[in-house]
Steps between C-alpha positions, in 0.01 A plus 500: 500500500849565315597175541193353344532767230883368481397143472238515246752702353783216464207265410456699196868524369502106565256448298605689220810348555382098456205549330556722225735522136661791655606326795647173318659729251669648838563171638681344143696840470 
């Protein structure tokens, strides 16, 4: 169960990472 939680969890942050402003404002910085 904590690994799914952990998973899901990293899924998230990815997304927010390549999917959103913040994350290609992270990305060009």
């Amino acid at each position: 169960m904590t690994f799914l939680v952990a998973l899901a969890a990293c899924f998230l942050i990815w997304v927010l990472i390549w999917r959103t402003r913040l994350g290609y404002q992270i990305r060009a910085f």
